[in-house]
VOFIVO-371339 format. One line per 3 residues: their letters; for each residue x, y, z of N, C-alpha, C. Coordinates in nm, 2 decimals, decimal comma. Layout:
REM VOFIVO-371339
A) X/Y/Z/X/Y/Z/X/Y/Z | ...
//
This chain:
REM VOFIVO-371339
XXX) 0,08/-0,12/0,00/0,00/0,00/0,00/0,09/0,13/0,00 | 0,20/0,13/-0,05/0,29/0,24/-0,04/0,24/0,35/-0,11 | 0,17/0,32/-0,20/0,09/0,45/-0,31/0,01/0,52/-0,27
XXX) -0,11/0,41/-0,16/-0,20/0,41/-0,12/-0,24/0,58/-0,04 | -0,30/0,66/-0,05/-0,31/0,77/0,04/-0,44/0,79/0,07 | -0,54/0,71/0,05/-0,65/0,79/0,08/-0,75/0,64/0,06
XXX) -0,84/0,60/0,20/-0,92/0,45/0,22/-1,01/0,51/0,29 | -1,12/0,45/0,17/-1,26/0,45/0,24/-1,33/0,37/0,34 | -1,44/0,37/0,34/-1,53/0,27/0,43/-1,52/0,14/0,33
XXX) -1,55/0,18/0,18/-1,57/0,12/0,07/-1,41/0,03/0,06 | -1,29/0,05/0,08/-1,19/-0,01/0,08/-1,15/-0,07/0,17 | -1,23/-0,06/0,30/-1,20/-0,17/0,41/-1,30/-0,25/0,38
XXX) -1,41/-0,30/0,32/-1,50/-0,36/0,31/-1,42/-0,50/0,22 | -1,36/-0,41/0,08/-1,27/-0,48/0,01/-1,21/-0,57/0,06 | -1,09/-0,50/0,16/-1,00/-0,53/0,23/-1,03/-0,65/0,35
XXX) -1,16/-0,68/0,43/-1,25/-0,79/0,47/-1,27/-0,89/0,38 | -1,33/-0,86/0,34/-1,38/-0,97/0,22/-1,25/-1,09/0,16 | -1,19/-0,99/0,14/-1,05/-1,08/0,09/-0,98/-1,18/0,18
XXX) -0,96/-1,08/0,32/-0,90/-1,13/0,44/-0,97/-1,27/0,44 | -1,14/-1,26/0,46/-1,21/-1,39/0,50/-1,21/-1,49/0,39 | -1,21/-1,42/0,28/-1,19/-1,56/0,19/-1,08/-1,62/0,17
XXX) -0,95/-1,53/0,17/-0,82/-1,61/0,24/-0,82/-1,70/0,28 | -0,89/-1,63/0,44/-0,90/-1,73/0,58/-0,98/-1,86/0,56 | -1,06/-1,86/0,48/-1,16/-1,95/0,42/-1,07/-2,08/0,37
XXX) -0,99/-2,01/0,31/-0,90/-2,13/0,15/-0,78/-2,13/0,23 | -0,77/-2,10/0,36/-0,66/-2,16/0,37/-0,51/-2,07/0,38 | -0,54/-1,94/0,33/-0,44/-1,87/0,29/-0,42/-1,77/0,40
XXX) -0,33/-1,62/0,36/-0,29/-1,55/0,46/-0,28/-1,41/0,35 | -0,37/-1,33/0,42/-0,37/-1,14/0,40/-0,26/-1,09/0,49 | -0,19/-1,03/0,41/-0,07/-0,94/0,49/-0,08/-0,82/0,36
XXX) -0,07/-0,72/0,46/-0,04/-0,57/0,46/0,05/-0,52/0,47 | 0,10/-0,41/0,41/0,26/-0,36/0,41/0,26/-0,22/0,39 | 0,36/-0,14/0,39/0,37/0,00/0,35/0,26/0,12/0,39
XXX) 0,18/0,10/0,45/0,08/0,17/0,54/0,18/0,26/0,61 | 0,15/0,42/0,56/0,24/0,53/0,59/0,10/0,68/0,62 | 0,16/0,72/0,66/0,08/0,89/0,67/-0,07/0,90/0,71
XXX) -0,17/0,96/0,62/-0,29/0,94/0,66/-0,34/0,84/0,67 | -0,32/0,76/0,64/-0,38/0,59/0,57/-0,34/0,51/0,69 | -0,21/0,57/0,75/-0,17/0,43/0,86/-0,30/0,45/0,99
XXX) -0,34/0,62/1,00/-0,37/0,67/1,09/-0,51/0,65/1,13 | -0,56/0,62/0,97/-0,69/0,55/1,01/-0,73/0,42/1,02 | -0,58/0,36/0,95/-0,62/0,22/1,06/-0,66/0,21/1,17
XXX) -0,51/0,28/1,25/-0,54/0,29/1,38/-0,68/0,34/1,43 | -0,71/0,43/1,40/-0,83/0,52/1,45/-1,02/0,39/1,48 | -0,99/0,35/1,35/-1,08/0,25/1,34/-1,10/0,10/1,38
XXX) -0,95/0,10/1,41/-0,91/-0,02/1,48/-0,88/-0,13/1,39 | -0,89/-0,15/1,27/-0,88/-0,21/1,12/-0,74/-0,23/1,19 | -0,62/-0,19/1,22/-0,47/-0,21/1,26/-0,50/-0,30/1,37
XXX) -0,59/-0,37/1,46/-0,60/-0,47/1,48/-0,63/-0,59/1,43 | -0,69/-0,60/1,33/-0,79/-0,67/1,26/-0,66/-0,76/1,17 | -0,57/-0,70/1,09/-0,50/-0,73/0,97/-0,35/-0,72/1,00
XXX) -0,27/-0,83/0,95/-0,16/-0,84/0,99/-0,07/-0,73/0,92 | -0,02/-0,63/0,99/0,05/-0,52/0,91/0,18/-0,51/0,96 | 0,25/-0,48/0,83/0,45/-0,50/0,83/0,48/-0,35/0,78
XXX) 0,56/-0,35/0,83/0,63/-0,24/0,74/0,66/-0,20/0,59 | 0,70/-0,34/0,55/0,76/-0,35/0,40/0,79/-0,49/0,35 | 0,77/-0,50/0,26/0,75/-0,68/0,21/0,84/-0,75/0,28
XXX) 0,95/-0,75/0,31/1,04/-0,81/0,31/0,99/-0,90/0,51 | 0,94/-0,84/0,56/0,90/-0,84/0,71/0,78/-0,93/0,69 | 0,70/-0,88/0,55/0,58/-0,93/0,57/0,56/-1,10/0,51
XXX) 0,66/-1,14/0,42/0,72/-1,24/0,35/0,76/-1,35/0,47 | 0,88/-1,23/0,59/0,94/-1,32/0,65/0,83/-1,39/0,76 | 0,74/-1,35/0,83/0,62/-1,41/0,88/0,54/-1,48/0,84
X) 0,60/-1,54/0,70/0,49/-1,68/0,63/0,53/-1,79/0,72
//
């Protein structure tokens, strides 16, 4: 999400959906590069608990 600057209601909804169908099949949602306004409403929303979030791929790779 390093591009990423600006998440709606409408992009966490995305951002769910995925996670549980993952979770469903067996797989794993990881998150990365979450910087500036964007990291802040994770936090705010609490969504930064919800989803596994790294700094930068390399972190988020190494927790497979």
């Amino acid at each position: 999400l390093t591009e990423l600057d600006y998440i709606s209601s409408i992009g966490f909804r995305v951002f769910l959906i995925a996670a549980k169908q993952l979770n469903h099949d067996d797989g794993v949602f990881r998150i990365y590069g979450i910087s500036g306004n964007v990291k802040e409403v994770f936090d705010i929303s609490g969504f930064a608990t919800v989803f596994d979030i790294f700094d930068n791929e390399a972190e988020a790779l190494a927790d497979l």
